[in-house]
N, C-alpha and C positions, 0 to 999 in steps of 0.2 A: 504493500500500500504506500505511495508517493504519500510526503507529508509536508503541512503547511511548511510556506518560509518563515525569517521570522518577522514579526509580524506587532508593533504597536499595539498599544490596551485598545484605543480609540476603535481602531480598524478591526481587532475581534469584535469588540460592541460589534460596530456596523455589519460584519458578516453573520453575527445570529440574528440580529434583526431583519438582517435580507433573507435569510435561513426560515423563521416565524410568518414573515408580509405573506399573507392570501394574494394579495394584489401590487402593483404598480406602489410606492413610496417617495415621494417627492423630497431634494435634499432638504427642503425647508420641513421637512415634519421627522427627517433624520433628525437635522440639528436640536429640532424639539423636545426628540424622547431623548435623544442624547446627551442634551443641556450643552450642548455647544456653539458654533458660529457656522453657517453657511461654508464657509472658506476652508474649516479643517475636516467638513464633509467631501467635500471635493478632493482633499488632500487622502481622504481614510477611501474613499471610491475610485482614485488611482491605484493605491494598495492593491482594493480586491481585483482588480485587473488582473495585477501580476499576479497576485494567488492563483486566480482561478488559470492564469496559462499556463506557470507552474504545473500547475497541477493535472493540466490540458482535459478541463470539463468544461470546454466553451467561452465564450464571451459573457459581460454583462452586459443582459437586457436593458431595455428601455421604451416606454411608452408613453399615452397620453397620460397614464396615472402615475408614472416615474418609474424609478428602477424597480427592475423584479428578475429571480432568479425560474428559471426551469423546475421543475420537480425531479428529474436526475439530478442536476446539478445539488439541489439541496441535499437531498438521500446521501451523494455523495462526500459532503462538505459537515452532513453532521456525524456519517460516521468518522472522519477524519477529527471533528472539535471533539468527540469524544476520548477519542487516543490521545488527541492532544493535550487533554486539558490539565493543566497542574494547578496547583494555589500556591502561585507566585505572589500574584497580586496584592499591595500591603491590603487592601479591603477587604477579600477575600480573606487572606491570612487571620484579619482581626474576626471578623464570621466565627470561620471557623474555630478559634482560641474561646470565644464565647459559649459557641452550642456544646465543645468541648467540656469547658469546665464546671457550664451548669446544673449539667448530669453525667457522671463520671463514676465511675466504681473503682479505678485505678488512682494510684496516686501522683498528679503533673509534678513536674519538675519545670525547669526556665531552662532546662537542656534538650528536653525531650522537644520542646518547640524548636530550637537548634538545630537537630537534627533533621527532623519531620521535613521543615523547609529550608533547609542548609543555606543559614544564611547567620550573620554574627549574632553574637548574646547584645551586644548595642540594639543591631536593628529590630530584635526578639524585646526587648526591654525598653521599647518607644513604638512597639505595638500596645505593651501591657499598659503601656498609659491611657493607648487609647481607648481601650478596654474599659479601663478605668472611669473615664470618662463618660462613656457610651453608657455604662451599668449605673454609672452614679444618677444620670438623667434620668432611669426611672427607678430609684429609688432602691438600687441594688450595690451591693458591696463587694468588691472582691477582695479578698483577703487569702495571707499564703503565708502558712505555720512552718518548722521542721518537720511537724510528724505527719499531717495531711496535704502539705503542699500546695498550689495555689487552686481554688474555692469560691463559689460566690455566693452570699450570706442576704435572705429577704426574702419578701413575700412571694409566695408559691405561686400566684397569679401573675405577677409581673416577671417571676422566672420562665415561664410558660411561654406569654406573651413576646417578649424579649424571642428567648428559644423558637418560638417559628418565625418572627419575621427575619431572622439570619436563617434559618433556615432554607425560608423560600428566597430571601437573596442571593445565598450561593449556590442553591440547585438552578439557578437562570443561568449560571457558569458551570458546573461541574458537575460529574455522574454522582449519583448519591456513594456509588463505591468509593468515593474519596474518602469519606466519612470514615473512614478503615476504623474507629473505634466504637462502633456498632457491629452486632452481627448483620451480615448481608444475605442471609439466608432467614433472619427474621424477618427481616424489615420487605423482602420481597414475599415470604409467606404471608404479613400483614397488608401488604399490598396487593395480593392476589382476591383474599378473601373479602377489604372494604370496597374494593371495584363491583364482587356481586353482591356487596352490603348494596351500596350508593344505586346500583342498578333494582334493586328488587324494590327501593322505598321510593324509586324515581327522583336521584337527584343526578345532577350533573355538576364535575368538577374537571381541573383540569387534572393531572398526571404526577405536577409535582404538587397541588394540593392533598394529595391522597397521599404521597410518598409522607410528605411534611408532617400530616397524621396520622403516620402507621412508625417515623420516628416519634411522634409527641406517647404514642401508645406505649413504643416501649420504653419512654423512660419515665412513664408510669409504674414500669416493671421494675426500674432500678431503684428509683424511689416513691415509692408506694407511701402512700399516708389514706389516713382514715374520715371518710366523709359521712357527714351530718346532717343527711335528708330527712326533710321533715316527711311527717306522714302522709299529709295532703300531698306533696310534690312525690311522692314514689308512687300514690295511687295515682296521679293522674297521667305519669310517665309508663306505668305499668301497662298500660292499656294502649298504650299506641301500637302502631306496626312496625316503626325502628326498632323497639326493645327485642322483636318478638323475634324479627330477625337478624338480630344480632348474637341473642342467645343462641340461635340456630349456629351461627359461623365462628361465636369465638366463646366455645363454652369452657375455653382455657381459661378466661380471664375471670377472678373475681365478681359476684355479687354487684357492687358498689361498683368495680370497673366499667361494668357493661351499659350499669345506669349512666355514668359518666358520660360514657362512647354514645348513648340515644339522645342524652339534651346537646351534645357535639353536631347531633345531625338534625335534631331538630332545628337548631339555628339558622341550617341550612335554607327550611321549607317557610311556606307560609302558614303553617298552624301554629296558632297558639294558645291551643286550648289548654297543655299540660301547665300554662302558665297559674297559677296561684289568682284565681276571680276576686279574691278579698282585695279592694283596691288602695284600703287604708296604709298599709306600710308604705304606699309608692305614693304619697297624694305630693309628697317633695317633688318628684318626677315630673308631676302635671307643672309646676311652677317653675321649675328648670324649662321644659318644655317651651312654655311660652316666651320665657326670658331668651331664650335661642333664638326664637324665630323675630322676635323683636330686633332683638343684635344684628341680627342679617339682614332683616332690614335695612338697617340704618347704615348699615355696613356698606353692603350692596348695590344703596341706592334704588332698591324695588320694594316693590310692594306686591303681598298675594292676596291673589282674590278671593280662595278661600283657605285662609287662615285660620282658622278655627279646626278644619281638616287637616290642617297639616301638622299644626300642632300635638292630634290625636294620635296621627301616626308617629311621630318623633318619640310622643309619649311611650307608647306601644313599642318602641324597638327599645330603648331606654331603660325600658323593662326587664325586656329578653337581657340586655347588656348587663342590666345589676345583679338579676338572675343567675349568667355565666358567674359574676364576678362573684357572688355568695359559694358557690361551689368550684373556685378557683378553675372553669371552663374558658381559655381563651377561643375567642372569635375567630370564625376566617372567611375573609370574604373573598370567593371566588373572582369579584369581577374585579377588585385592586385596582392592577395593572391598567384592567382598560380605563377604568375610572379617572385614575391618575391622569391619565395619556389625554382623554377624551373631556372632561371638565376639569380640565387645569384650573381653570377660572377658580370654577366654585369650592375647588377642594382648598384650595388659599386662602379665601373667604371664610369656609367652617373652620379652618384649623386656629384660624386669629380669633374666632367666635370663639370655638371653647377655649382658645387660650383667653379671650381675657374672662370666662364666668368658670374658671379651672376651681376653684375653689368652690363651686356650689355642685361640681361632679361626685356625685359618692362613691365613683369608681374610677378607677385610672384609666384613661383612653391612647389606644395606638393608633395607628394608621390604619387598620381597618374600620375602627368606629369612627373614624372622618373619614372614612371614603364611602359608610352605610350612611353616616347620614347627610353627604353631600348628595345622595343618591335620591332622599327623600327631600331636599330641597328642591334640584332639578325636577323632579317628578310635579311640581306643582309653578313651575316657571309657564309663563302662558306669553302666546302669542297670537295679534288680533287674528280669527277666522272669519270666512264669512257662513250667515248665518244657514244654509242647506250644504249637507254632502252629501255625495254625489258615490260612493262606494262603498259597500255594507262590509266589515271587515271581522272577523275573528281573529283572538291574535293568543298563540298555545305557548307558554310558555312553564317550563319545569321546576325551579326553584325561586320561590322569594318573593315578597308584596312589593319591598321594594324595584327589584329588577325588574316586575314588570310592570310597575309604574312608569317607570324610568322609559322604558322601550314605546310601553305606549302614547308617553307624552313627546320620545323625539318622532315618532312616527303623526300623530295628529299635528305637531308642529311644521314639521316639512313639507305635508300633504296637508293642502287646505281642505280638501274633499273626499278623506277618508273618515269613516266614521267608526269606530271600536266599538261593536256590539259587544262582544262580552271578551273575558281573560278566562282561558282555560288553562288544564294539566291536558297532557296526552289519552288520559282514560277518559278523560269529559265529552270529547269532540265528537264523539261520533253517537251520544247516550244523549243528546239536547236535540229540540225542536225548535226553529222561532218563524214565528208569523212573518217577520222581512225576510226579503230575499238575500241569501248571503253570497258576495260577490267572487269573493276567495280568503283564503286562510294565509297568515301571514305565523310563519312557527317558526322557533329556536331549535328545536329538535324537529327530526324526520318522524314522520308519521303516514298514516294508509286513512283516507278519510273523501266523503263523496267530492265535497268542494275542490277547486281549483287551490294548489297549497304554494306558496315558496318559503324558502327557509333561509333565513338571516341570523347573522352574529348578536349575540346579545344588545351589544352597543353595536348600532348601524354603522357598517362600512358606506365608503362611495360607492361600491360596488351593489350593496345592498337597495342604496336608494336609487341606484340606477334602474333595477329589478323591479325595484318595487313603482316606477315611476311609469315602467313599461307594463306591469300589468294593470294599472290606471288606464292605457291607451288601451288594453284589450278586453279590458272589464266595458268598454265603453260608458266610461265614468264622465269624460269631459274634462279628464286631466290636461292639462295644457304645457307641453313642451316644447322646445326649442326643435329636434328632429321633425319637423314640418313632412318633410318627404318620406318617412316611415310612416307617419298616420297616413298621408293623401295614399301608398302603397297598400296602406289595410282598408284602407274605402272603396277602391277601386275592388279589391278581394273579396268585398263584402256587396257592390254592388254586383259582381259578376257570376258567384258560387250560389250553389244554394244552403241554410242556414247549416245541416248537416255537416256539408265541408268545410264551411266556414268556423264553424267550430270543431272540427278535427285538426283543421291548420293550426287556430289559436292555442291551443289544447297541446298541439308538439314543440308547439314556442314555446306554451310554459315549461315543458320538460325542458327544452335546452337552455329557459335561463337555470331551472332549479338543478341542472349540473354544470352551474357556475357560468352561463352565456348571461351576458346583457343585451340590449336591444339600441340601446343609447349611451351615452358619457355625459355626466355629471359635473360639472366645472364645479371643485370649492374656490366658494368665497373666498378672494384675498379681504385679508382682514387690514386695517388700517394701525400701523402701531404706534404710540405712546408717543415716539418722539418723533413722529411725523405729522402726527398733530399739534405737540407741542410747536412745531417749525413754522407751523400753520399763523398759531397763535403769539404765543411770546413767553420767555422767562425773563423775571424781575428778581434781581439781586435785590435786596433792600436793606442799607446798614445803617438806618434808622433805630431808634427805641421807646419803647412805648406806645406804637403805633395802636388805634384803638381796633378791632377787632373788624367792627360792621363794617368800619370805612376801606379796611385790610380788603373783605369780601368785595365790595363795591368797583374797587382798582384791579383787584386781580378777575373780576368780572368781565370787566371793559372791555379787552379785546374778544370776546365773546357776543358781546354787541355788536361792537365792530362788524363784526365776519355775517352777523345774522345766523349766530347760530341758536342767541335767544334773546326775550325780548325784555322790555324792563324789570316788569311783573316780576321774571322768574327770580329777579336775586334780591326785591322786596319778600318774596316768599322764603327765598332759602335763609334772611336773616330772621323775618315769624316765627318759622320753625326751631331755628335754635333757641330764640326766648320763648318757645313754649312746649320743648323738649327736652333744654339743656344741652351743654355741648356735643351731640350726637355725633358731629362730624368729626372728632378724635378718634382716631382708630390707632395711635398711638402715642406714647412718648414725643414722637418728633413732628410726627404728620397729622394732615385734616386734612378732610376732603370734602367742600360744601357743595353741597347738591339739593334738589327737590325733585317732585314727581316731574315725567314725562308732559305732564298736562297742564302742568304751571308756565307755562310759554318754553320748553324745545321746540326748535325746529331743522338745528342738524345737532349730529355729534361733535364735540368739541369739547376743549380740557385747557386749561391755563394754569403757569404755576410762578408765584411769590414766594422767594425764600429771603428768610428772617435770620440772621446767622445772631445775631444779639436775642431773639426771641418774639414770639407773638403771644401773647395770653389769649385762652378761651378758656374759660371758666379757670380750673385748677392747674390748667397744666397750660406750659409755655415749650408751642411747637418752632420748628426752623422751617416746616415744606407745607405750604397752605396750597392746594390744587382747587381750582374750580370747575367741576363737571358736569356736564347736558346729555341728558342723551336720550333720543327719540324713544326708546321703548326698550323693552326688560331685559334685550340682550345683548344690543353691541357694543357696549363699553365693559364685558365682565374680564375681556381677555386685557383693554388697559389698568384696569382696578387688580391682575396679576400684575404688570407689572408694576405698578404702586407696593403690593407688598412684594416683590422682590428685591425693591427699596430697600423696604422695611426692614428685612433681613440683614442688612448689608451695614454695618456699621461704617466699617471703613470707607464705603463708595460716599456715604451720606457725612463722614466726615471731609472727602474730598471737594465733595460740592458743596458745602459753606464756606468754605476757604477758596472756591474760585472766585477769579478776575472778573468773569466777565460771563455771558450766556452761551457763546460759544465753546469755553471750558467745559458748561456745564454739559450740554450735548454730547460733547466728546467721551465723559463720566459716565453718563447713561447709554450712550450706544454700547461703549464697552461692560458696561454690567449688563445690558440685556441682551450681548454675543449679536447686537444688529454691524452688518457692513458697514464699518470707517469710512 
């Protein structure tokens, strides 16, 4: 077997990524998932060049949706990253030093790491720091005696937690067999049997979530501790169909193990019956609840419609989450990654939410429980329809209220003229009647069902909405697209056949989108960024002091008038609302961001920024970055409100830009912290 050359971290990145893409990948949504610049995409897609002629499995692709690789090529290229792959990488390295020392029966040394990855006791002992560091943020200790060696001391839920998100970080890099201090004959018998667990209760996960929790399984086995279910919570777990088949597949495991292992999978689904109905221990939750969706608000700059709703549900998962946490159950959410990748925006936004109501959490939160419930904030983002649609739709999906919330609301958002009759599982679909005509089924999963079906990724690809845009055109819904000359091609088909053929024609179309054919291309939106509006606009230095606050708003306004992006009203409104809110527009320490509703006079998007390097007071706190933002409606300023908290992040970038000269500094500051082309 020919083997990679060698090959830069960046450039692996980019060849598992091209390895994973279903479709075409454009370098700008490289740079995206990769947090990098355009320019060193180009630089890591020369690389895969030479890899791939090296290695002589063809050229890389390229089309209207970007680069993509062959399905040989890949098959080829991931049994190679398999062979290849070591834990060089210090990131890597530190992973794995973590899930290591968690859960351990052996006793670590600071040589044994030495070894493992042959490299000095220096570079071995400015990992442990970071280690150190990593465990200290939640709450965890490592400590390293004579007689047990190095160890890490705290709460069992947060060691858990901790333990799968390294986890699942280095199984994106490496075979689980790296893991050499687990048995591999366990963890693949554990993973044999929860694949026909997951299949028999009907969930759907990916490959290394199952691996993740058939390790988390066994180091239940190494360190076993004793759980304290209450009565209510076992009879009502008792009775489910997880329990029942789990007992069947791991009747090795403890009593208490297995109850364990069914509320694991239940978090998966949308039941929540085994959940405890008495609502009094959780009535904090409901008030948490609300305080959330307020904060995003105000955060956010939107408003939901129904609110009240959304709140219920936040509530309702919040639950499930304090639930895990009383029985030391970490979370896993399947859809993470996409989440991540796919609402950047909003996952920034919740995570500054609960960072600042952190203190009213009764549970500690990771990164799954900000990507669940950024999940259920999108799920209720709206945008304007008109009021008849035009194609009856069913939509089947497998695990979770939230996930197909989520699906359902980007599908009725994209498509004006789809309507979502109901949300199913796979056993539903074909055991319901309904009095409308249903036009086609739109499923996550494959399924055998009378209706016309296509099947898309949880989170819509381009590829998905292309599908879905084309059976619009064959449903004869009056969906309106850009391919002019394939409709007028089915009119003519439809004025000249009779209705029989004409529906056996449409009927083999849909087969060949639903094994991956589209009928049309989807152009995404180029999005407008941050400092190309800001270019639009203006940045004001101002080394003034004591500047009074309204009049602050009023000047950094201005060029917003200017432009007509709004009208006076709006920033007579945006100062009401602060005297009859409070400083809402702090979102932190340095920064504010005034804003009002869509309705208060927007009329384009637009953004202005006034920095105070001496200080601005609003209410308590004295910011340095006053932004003033417009924006027509609920969703095209979420991707600049990411880069605002990428700001936020950034001490250093935000030290540099109070200390520039002049606006053109500052420009310079943010293009390079937001990796846009110099």
């Amino acid at each position: 077997m020919k083997t990679l050359p060698a090959l830069p971290k960046s450039t692996w990145r980019v060849l598992r990524i091209l390895c994973d893409e279903q479709e075409g990948i454009t370098a700008q949504n490289l740079a995206s998932i990769s947090k990098t610049s355009k320019r060193m995409i180009y630089y890591d897609l020369e690389n895969v060049k030479y890899a791939l002629a090296v290695l002589e499995i063809g050229e890389l692709n390229h089309n209207r949706c970007g680069y993509f690789l062959h399905d040989e090529q890949k098959d080829s290229l991931r049994s190679i990253l398999l062979q290849s792959e070591e834990i060089h990488d210090k990131d890597d390295r530190v992973s794995y030093m973590i899930i290591r020392m968690l859960f351990h029966e052996d006793i670590i040394r600071l040589e044994s790491f030495c070894e493992k990855f042959e490299v000095s006791r220096n570079t071995i002992l400015r990992d442990l720091n970071e280690v150190k560091s990593l465990l200290e943020d939640h709450q965890l200790y490592l400590l390293n005696t004579k007689k047990e060696g190095y160890f890490v001391e705290g709460d069992i839920f947060r060691k858990r937690m901790v333990f799968l998100d390294h986890v699942k970080q280095l199984l994106k890099h490496i075979h689980y067999t790296k893991l050499d201090f687990f048995d591999t004959t366990i963890i693949e018998e554990y993973t044999m049997k929860l694949n026909k667990v997951f299949q028999k209760v009907e969930i759907t996960a990916s490959q290394h979530d199952v691996i993740a929790l058939a390790l988390l399984l066994l180091t239940m086995r190494i360190a076993p501790m004793n759980y304290r279910f209450n009565v209510a919570d076992l009879s009502n777990i008792c009775a489910t169909k997880e329990l029942k088949v789990i007992d069947k597949y791991f009747s090795e495991l403890s009593y208490h193990e297995r109850i364990y292992l069914a509320i694991q999978l239940l978090g998966y689904g949308s039941n929540r019956d085994f959940l405890d109905q008495n609502t009094e221990p959780y009535h904090y939750l409901q008030e948490l609840a609300i305080q959330l969706v307020d904060m995003f608000e105000k955060v956010s700059c939107l408003r939901f419609d129904h609110k009240e709703e959304l709140v219920n549900s936040i509530y309702m998962h919040m639950k499930l989450s304090y639930y895990n946490y009383c029985y030391s159950i970490p979370s896993m959410n399947p859809l993470l990654d996409d989440i991540k990748e796919n609402y950047s925006e909003l996952v920034k936004i919740t995570e500054l939410c609960c960072e600042k109501l952190k203190e009213q959490f009764p549970y500690p939160y990771f990164d799954s429980e900000i990507t669940y419930l950024t999940m259920h904030f999108a799920s209720f983002l709206r945008r304007d329809r008109k009021e008849k649609a035009c194609a009856n739709v069913i939509l089947v999906c497998l695990n979770g209220t939230a996930g197909s919330m989520l699906l359902r609301n980007e599908i009725e958002n994209q498509f004006e003229n789809i309507n979502i009759v109901d949300i199913l599982n796979q056993t539903q679909v074909n055991a319901k009647v309904y009095e409308q005509k249903i036009d086609f089924i739109i499923s996550t999963v494959e399924l055998t069902c009378e209706y016309p079906m296509i099947r898309v990724n949880p989170i819509l690809s381009t590829k998905d909405k292309a599908n879905i845009a084309s059976f619009m055109m064959l449903s004869a819904s009056g969906y309106k697209v850009d391919n002019q000359q394939l409709k007028v091609v089915l009119q003519i088909l439809q004025r000249n056949v009779d209705t029989e053929t004409f529906i056996r024609i449409r009927d083999e179309i849909c087969d060949y989108m639903n094994a991956g054919g589209s009928l049309m291309y989807l152009e995404e939106n180029r999005q407008v960024t941050l400092c190309e509006l800001l270019e639009q606009s203006s940045i004001v230095l101002d080394a003034s002091y004591g500047v009074n606050w309204m009049d602050a708003i009023w000047e950094c306004a201005q060029p917003l008038l200017e432009q007509r992006c709004i009208e006076k009203n709006y920033i007579t409104r945006m100062i009401e609302l602060i005297h009859g809110y409070g400083p809402y527009i702090v979102i932190s320490q340095r920064i504010a961001i005034a804003h009002a509703q869509p309705e208060d006079g927007v009329l384009h998007l637009g953004i202005s920024l006034h920095i105070y390097p001496k200080g601005l007071t609003i209410g308590n706190t004295s910011i340095q970055f006053l932004f003033v933002l417009a924006t027509p409606n609920q969703s095209d300023h979420l991707h600049i409100l990411q880069d605002i908290m990428t700001l936020n992040e950034h001490e250093e970038y935000m030290n540099q830009i109070v200390q520039a000269e002049n606006a053109k500094q500052v420009m310079y500051y943010l293009q390079d912290l937001l990796k846009e082309d110099l």
